[in-house]
SERO-4910 file (N, C-alpha, C, O; in steps of 0.05 Angstrom, whole numbers):
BEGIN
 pado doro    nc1    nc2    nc3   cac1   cac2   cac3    cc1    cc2    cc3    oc1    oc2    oc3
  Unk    A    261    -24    317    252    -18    290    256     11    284    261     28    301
  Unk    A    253     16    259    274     50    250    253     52    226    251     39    205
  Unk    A    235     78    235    210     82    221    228    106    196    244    121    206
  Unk    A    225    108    166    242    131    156    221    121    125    208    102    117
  Unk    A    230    151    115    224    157     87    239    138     67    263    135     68
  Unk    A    225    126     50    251    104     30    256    120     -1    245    137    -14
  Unk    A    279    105     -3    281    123    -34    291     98    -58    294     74    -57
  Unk    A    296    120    -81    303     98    -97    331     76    -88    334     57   -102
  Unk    A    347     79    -70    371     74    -54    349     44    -49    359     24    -61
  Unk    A    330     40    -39    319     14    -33    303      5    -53    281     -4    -49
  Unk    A    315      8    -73    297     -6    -91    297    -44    -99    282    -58   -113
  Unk    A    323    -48    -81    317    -88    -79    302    -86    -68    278    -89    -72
  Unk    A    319    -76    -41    283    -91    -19    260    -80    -21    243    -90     -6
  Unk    A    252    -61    -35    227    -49    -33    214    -77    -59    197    -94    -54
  Unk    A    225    -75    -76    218   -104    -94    218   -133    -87    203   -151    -96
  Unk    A    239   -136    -67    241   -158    -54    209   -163    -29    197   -184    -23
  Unk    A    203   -140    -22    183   -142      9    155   -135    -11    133   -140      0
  Unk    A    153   -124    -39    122   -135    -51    128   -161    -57    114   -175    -43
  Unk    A    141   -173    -72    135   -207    -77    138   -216    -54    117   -228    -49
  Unk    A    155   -218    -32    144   -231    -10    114   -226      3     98   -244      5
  Unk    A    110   -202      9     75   -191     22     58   -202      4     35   -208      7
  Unk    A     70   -204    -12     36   -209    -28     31   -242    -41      9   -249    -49
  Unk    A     48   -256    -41     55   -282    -46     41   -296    -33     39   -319    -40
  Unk    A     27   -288     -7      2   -306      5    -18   -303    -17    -33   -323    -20
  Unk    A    -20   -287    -30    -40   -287    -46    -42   -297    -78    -56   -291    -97
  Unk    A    -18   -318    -70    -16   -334    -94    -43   -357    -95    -58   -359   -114
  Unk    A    -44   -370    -75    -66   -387    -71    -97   -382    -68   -113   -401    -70
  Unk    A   -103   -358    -64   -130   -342    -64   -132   -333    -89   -155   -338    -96
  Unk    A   -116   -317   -114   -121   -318   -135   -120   -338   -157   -101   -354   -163
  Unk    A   -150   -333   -170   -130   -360   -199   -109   -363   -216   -113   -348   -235
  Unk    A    -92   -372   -218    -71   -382   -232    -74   -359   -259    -51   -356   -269
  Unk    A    -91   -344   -272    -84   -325   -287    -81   -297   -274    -66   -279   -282
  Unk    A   -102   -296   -246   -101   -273   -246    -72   -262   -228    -64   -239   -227
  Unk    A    -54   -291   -209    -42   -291   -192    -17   -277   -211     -4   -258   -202
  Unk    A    -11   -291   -244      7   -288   -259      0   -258   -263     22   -246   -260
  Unk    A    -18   -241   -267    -16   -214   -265      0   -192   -249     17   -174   -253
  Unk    A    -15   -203   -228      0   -197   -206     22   -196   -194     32   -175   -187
  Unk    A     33   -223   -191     61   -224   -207     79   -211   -217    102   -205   -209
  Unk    A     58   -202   -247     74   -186   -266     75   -170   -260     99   -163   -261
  Unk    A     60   -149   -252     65   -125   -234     84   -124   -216    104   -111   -221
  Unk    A     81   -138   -191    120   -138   -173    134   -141   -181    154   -131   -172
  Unk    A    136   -159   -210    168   -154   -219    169   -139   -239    186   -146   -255
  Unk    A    154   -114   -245    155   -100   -263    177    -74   -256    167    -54   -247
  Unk    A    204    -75   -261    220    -56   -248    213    -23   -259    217     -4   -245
  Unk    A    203    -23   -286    199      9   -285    178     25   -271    176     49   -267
  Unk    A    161      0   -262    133     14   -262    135     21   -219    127     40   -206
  Unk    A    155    -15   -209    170      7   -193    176     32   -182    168     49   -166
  Unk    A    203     27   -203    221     56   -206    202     75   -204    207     89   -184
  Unk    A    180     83   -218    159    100   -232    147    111   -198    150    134   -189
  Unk    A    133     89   -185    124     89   -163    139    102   -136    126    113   -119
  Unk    A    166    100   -135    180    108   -122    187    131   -125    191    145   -105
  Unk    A    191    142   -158    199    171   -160    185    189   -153    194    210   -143
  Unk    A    148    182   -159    126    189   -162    106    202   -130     87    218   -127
  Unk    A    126    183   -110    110    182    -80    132    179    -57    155    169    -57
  Unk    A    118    192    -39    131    190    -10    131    167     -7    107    161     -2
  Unk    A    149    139     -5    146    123     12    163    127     44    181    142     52
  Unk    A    149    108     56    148    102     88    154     73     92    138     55     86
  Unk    A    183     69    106    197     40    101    200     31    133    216     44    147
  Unk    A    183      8    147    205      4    174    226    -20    169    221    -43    159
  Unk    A    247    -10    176    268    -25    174    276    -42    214    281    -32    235
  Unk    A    274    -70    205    283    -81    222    321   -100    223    319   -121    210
  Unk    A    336    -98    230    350   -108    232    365   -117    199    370   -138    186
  Unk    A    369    -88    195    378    -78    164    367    -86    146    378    -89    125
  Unk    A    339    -93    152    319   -104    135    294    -88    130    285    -80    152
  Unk    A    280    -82    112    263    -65    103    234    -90    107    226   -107     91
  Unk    A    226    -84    131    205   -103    138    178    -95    128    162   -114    125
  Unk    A    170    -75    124    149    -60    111    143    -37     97    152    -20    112
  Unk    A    134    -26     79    138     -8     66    101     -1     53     84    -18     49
  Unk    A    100     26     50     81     37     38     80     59     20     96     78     23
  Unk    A     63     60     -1     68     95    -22     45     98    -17     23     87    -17
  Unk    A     61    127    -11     39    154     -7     35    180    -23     47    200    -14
  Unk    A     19    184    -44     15    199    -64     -1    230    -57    -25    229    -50
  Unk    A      9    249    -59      0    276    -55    -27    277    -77    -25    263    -97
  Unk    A    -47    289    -74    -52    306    -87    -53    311   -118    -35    327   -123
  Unk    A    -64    304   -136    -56    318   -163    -47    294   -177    -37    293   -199
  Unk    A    -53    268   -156    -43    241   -181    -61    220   -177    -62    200   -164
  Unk    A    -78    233   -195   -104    212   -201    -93    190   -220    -73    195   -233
  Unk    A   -109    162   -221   -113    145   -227   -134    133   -232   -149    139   -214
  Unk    A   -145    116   -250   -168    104   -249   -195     97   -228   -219     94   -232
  Unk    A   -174     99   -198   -185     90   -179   -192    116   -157   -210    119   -141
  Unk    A   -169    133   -163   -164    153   -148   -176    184   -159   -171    185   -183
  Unk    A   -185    199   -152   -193    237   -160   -174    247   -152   -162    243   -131
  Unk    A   -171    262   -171   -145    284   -169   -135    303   -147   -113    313   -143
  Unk    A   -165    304   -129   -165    313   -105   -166    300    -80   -171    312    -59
  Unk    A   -163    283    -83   -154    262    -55   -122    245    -65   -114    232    -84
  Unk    A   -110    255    -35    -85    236    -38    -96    212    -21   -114    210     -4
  Unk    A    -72    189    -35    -72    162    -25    -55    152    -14    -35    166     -9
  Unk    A    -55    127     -8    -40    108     -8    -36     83    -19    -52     69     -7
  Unk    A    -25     68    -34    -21     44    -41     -2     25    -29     13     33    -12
  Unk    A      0     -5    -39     10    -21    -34     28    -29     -9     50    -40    -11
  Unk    A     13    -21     16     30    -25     48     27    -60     48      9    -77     46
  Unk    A     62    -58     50     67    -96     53     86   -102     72    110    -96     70
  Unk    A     73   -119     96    103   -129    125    103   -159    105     88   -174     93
  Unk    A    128   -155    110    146   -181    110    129   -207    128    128   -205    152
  Unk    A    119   -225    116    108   -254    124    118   -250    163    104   -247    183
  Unk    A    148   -250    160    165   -258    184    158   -240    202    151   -252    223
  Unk    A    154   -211    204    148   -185    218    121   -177    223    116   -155    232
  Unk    A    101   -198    218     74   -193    225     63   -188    251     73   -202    269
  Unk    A     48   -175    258     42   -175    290     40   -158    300     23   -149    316
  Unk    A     72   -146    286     84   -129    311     80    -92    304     96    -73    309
  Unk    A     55    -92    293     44    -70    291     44    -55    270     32    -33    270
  Unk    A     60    -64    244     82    -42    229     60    -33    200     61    -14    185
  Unk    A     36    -59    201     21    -43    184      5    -20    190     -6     -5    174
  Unk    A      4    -19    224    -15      9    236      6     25    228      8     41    210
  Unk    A     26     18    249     42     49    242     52     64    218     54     88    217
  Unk    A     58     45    194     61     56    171     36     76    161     38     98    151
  Unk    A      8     57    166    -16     75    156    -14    107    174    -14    130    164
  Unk    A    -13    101    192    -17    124    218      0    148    198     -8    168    187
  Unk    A     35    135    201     52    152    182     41    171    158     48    195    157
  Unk    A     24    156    139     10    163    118    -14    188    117    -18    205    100
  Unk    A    -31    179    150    -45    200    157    -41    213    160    -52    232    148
  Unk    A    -18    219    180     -1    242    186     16    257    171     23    279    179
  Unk    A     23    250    153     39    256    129     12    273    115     20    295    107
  Unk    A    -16    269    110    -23    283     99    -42    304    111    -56    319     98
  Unk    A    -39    302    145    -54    329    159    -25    342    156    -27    367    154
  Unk    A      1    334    156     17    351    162     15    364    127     24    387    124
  Unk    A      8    356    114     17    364     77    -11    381     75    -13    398     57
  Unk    A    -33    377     92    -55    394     94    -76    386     69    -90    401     55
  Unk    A    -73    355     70    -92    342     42   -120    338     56   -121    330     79
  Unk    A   -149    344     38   -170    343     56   -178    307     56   -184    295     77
  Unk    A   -175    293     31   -183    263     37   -159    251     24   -141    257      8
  Unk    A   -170    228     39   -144    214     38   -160    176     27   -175    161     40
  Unk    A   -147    174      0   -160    141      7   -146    119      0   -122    119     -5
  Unk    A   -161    100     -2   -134     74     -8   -156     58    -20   -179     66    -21
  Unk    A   -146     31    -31   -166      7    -40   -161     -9    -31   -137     -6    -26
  Unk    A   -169    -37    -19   -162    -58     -7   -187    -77    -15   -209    -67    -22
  Unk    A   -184   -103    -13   -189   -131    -22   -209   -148     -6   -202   -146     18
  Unk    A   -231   -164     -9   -251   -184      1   -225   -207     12   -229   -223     30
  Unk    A   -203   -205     -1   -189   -227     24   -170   -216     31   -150   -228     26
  Unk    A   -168   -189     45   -141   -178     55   -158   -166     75   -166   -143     75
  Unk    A   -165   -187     97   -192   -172    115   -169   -158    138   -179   -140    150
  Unk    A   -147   -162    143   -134   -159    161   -134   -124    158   -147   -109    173
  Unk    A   -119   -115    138   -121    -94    137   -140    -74    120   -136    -51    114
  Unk    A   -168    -95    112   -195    -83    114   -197    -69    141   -194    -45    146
  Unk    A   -206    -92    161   -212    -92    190   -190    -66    199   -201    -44    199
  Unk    A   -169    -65    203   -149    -37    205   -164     -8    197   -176     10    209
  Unk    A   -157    -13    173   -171     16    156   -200     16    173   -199     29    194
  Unk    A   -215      9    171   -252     10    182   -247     28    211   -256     49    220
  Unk    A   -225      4    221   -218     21    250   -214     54    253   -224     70    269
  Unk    A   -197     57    234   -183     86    233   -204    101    216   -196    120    203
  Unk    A   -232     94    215   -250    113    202   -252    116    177   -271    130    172
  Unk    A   -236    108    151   -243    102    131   -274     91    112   -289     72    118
  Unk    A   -274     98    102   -303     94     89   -304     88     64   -295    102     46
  Unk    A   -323     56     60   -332     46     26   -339     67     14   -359     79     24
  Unk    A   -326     78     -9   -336     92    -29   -352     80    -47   -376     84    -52
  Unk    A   -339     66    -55   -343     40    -79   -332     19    -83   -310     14    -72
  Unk    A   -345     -2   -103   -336    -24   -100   -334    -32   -126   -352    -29   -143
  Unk    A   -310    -41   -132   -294    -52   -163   -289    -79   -158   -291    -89   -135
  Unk    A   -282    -92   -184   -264   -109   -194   -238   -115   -204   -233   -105   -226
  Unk    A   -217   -131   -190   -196   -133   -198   -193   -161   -186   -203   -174   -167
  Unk    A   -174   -166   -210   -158   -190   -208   -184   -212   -202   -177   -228   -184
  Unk    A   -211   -216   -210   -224   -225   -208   -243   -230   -184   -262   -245   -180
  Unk    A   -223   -204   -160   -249   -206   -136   -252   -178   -125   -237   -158   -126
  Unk    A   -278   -181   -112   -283   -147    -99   -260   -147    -88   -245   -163    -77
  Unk    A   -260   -106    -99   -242    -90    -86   -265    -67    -71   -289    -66    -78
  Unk    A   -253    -51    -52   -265    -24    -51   -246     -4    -45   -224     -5    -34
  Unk    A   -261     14    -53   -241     48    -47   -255     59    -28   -279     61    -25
  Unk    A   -232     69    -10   -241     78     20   -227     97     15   -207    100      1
  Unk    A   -243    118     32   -232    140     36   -245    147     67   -266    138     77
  Unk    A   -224    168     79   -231    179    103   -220    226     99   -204    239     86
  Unk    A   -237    230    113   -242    262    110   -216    268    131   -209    251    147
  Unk    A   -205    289    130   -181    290    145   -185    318    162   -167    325    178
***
């Protein structure tokens, strides 16, 4: 496996490996909120937007982009996020590539990416049915900030002090 920075150069598979990652979660959401969601992965500007916007971190297996994560500096708040904590969003392995570690190491990547960038917190949001890499993050010391709504089920924002 070949851990590297992704760019707009991967922009199939980086689109191709969110509708696959997240497509388990066609059947846990309802039928409106799944179509949201949806609409979001195949939304190519917002994409594009995402990629210009953040460091992503891609492992590529067997010329295949098996997982991928964005990682946002500093200074790009969002609804969810303060202007003063960088994040991370949307880390997705490929259905096929599960197991074999690549959602730790990508996060790890992300941590490290931001003691090396010298950011003081660092947070992410994650889902009541994405316990897998709930259970992950908890591990690595992250902490409930708060707790929202989306797509019709608890979310929370975690953050960890760096």
């Amino acid at each position: 496996m070949i851990y590297r920075k992704g760019s707009i150069a991967d922009f199939e598979q980086l689109k191709e490996l969110g509708i696959i990652s997240y497509s388990e979660y066609s059947s846990t959401l309802d039928a409106e909120n799944w179509k949201k969601l949806k609409g979001i992965l195949n939304d190519d500007e917002k994409l594009k937007n995402t990629i210009s916007k953040s460091t992503v971190f891609v492992c590529e297996k067997d010329n295949e982009i098996a997982g991928a994560v964005y990682f946002f500096s500093k200074n790009n708040p969002t609804e969810l996020y303060k202007s003063e904590w960088c994040y991370f969003r949307s880390l997705g392995v490929n259905p096929k590539y599960r197991g074999l570690g690549i959602g730790n190491k990508l996060t790890n990547m992300c941590l490290d990416y931001a003691k090396e960038t010298k950011e003081k917190t660092i947070a992410l949001h994650t889902s009541e049915f994405m316990d897998t890499a709930r259970v992950m993050y908890e591990k690595k010391g992250f902490e409930r900030v708060k707790e929202i709504q989306r797509l019709g089920k608890k979310y929370w924002i975690f953050t960890k002090q760096l």
